[in-house]
N, C-alpha and C positions, 0 to 999 in steps of 0.2 A: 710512521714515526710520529705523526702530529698527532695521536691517541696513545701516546705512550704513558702510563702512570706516572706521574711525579715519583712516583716511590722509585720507580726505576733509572733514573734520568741524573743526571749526574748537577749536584744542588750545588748553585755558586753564591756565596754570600756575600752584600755588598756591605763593609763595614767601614765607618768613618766616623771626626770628627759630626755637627751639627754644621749643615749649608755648603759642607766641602764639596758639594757636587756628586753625591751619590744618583741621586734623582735624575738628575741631567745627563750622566753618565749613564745609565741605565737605559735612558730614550734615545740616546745614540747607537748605542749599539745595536739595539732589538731595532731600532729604525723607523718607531713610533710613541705616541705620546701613552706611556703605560702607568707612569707617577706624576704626580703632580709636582711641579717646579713652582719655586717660590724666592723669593729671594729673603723672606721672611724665616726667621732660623725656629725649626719645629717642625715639620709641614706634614714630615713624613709619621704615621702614628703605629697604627699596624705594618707587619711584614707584608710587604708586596708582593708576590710571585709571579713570575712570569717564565712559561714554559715556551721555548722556543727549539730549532732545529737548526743547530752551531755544527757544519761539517767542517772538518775529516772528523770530528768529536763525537758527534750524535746529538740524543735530548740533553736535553738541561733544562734546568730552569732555576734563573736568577731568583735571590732572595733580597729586596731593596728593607735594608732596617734604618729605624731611628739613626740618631744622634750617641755617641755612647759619652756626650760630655753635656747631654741637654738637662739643664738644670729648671726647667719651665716646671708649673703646675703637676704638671702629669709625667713629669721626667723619667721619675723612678720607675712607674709602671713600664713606661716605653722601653728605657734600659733594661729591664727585668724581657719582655720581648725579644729584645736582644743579645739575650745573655743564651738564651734559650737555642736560637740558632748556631751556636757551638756545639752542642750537641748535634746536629747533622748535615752542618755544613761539610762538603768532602774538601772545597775552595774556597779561599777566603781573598778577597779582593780588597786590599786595606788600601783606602783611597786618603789624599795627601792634599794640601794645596801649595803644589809644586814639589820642592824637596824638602818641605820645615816638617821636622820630627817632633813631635812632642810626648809628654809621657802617658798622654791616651794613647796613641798610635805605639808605645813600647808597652803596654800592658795586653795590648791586643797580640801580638807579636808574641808575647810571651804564653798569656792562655792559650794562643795556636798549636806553638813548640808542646806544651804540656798534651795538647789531644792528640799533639802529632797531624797538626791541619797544614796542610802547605799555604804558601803566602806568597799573593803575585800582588806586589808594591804598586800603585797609581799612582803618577803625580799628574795630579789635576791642575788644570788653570795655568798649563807653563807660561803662556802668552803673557802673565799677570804675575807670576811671583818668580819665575825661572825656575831651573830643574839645574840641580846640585849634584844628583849624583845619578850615574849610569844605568845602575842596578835597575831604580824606576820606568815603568812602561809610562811613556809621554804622553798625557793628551791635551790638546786646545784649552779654550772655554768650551763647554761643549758644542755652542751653538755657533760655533765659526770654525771646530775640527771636521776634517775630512773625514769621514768615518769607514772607508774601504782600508786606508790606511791604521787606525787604532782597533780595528774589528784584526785586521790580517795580525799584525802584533800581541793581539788577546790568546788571540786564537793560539797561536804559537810557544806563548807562556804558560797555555790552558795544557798543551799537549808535553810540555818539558814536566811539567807537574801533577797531570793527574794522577792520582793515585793506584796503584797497581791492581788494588781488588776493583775498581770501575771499566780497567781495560781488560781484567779477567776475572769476573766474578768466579763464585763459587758455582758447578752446573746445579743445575735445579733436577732434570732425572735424566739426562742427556747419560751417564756414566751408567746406569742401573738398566738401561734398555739397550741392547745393540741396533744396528742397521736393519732393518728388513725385522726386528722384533717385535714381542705387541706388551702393552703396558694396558692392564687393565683398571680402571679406573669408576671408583663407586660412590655415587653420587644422590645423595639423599634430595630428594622434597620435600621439605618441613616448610613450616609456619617461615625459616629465617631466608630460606633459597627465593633470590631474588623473581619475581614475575617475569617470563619471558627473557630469561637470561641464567650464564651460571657466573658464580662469585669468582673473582680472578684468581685465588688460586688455581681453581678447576682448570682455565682458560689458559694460564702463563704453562702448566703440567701439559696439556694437549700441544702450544703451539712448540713447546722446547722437544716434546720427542717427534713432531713431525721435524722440526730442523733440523734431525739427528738421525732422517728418512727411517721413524720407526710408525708405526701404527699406535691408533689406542681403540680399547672399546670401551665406552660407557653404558653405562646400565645404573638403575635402583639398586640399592642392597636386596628388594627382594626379588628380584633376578639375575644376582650375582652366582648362585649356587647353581640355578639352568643353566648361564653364559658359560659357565666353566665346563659342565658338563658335553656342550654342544664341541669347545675347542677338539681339534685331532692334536693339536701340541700345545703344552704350560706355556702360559704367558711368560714372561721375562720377570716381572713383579706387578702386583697388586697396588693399588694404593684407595684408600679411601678417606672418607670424611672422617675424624677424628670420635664421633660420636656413634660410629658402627663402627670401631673399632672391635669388639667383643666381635661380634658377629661375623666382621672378614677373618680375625684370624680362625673362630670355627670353622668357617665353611674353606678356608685354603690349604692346602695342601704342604705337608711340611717341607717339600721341597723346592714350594715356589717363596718367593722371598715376598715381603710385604712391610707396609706402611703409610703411613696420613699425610694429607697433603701439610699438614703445618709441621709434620717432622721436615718433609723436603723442604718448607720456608724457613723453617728453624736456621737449617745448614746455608741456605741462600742468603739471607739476610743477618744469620748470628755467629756464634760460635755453636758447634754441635754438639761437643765434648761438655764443654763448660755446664750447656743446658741440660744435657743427659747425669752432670755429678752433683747439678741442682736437684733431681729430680729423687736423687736418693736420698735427699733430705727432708720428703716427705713422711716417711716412716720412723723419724724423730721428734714429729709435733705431740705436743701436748697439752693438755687442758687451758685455753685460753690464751693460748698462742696467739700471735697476730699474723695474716699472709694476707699478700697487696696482690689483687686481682689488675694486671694492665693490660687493657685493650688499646688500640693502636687507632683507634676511628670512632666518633662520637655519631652514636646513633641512637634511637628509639629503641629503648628495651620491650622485647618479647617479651610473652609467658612463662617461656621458654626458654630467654635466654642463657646461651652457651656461660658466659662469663658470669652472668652476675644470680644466676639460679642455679644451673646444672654441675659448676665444676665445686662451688661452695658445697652442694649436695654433695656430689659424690667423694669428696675429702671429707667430711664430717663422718659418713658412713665409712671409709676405707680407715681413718685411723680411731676411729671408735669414740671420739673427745668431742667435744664441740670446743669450736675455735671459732676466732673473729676473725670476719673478711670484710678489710679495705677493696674499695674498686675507685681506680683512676682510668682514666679513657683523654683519646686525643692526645694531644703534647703536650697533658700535666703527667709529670713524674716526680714524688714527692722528692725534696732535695733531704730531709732527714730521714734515712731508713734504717737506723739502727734497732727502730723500735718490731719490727716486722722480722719473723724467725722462717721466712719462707716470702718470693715474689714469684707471679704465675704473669707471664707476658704471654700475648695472643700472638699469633705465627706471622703477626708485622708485615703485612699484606701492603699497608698504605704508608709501611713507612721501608725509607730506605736503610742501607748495610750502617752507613755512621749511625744512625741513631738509635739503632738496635745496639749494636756496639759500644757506644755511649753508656746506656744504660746497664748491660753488663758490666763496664766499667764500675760503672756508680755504684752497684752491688759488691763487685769485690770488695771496694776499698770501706763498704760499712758491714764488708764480712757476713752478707745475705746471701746464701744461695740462692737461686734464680734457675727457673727454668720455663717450659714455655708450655703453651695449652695440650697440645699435642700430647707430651711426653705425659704431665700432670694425668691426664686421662687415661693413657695407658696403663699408667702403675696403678691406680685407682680400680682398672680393674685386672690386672695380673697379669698382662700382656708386653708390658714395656720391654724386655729381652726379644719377644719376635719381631715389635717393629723398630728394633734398634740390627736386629741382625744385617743388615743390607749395609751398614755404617759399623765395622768393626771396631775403628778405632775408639770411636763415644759410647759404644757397647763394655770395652775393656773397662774406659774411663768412668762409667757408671758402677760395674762391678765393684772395681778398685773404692771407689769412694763407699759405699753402700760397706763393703766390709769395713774399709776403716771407722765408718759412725758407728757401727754395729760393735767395734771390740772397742770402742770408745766408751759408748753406753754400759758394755759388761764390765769394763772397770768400774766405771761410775758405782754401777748400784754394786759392786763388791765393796768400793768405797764407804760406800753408804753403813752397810749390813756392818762392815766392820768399827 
């Protein structure tokens, strides 16, 4: 558990007024000194994180933010930080001093209700202002509370409220492999495959179907076509690296089922459907369109990289135009996307289910389709129906949408003509 991804781990955001004792609250609980405390109002600048291991719960890891009323120098940046972790906080810890409400602490409340965040109330400092109302979880100063006692109370509000897709995610291939089955699994080394290691997808795919007591076999793509040859029974399903996509579904057999590991992230971390009726809105781009390239992790661009070389390529090729590509990386997500007629999200490996979700969000409501590397790929090159088979439902949901753009367009241009 103490190597668990942050992406996986269940994100508790600490949010408050400036000096209310977020910071103190924070080293109480974790049970060491992880923020700096001040009694000076500011102190806190960037998001803090701190991954820790909160039983009957699991991982977590706390998110120590700014001030959301800090009016200093650098305020707005801070608050802009903090505005950010709404987007994938699953927990929101709105900390008080004592019971006084004010209309930071109702606006917070409110942008919660709107993501649909839950809200465990702190009143801080009872010792110092008193505690008004019930509802609030109590705690000390922090430096003279008991902390077995405010930790066991946490904990207890943590479990009335977490959110239902963290106590049951979505399976990742736990559903597509039976018991005693084998899941094969095809795993490139390129320039981007880490040295002496594979990327977590790979990693999180292998340990979910042994928990599920299935087998898997890895192999290169180019001993995918021997491995299969060598089995006496089909594996269960295929899955491969998003970029030999072409190649597994040749060499698999029509009646083995198959798929990339960022489709399986897709459904783990996003909506399936949503991204699969994104994905048919590919074959509506035109001449100078805009599409937002989002990766999920800020790293050193390859030669070769996937996002910001390869998938730009292979869309300019697939729909025969050249178009403009945006790429955002990390946890910038533009907040105006109206101008963008397609967004490509990478299979959110490092980030968790809210903030994939989020971001979905944020697309609907600017009327983007949105879909994610995986699928972009497949349809790119003519495949996107095989590796959607496995997922009936974002299979239909794809259909369905791809017809509707399609007799969308034939009115258009009869509009046109006439």
């Amino acid at each position: 558990m103490k190597t668990t991804p942050k992406s996986l781990r269940l994100q508790i955001a600490l949010i408050g007024r400036m000096n209310v004792g977020k910071s103190s609250f924070l080293n109480l609980i974790v049970g060491q000194d992880v923020s700096i405390v001040s009694a000076q109002a500011g102190t806190t600048t960037d998001v803090v994180e701190k991954p820790m291991e909160l039983l009957p719960i699991g991982p977590v890891v706390f998110l120590d933010t700014a001030g959301i009323d800090d009016s200093t120098a650098l305020g707005e940046k801070r608050i802009s930080k903090t505005e950010k972790v709404f987007n994938r906080a699953d927990v929101i810890l709105l900390l008080h001093e004592g019971g006084v409400i004010t209309d930071f602490e109702r606006s917070v409340e409110a942008k919660a209700e709107k993501k649909r965040i839950p809200v465990v109330k702190v009143a801080n400092k009872v010792d110092l202002f008193g505690l008004a109302d019930s509802s609030f979880l109590p705690c000390n100063s922090t430096n003279s509370g008991a902390r077995d006692e405010v930790l066991a109370a946490l904990k207890a509000e943590l479990l009335r409220v977490c959110p239902d897709e963290f106590i049951t995610p979505p399976p990742l291939i736990s559903d597509l492999v039976k018991p005693a089955g084998l899941a094969m699994l095809i795993v490139p080394i390129d320039l981007q495959a880490p040295k002496g290691r594979l990327i977590l997808p790979q990693v999180s795919t292998i340990r979910d179907a042994l928990d599920n007591d299935a087998a898997t076999l890895v192999c290169k793509e180019s001993e995918y076509a021997r491995m299969l040859s060598l089995l006496k029974k089909a594996p269960d399903i295929a899955v491969c690296d998003s970029q030999m996509v072409h190649q597994m579904v040749a060499d698999t057999p029509p009646e083995v089922p198959c798929t990339t590991f960022s489709i399986l992230f897709a459904r783990l971390k996003g909506d399936l459907r949503k991204f699969a009726m994104g994905a048919a809105a590919i074959d509506q781009l035109e001449p100078n369109d805009k599409v937002l390239i989002a990766e999920s992790c800020s790293h050193h661009a390859m030669e070769d990289d996937i996002g910001r070389v390869k998938i730009p390529c292979w869309l300019r090729q697939y729909v025969g135009v050249d178009i403009q590509i945006d790429v955002c990386a990390g946890r910038d997500f533009p907040e105006n996307l109206s101008e963008y007629k397609l967004a490509v999200q990478c299979g959110g490996c490092m980030q968790n289910r809210r903030e994939m979700l989020s971001r979905i969000e944020s697309c609907e409501a600017a009327n983007v389709p949105i879909t994610n590397y995986g699928m972009c790929i497949a349809q790119t090159q003519g495949v996107l129906k095989r590796v959607l088979s496995p997922f009936p439902s974002a299979l239909l949901a794809y259909e369905e949408r791809l017809g509707s753009l399609n007799r969308q367009r034939r009115k258009n241009e009869r509009f046109t003509e006439n």
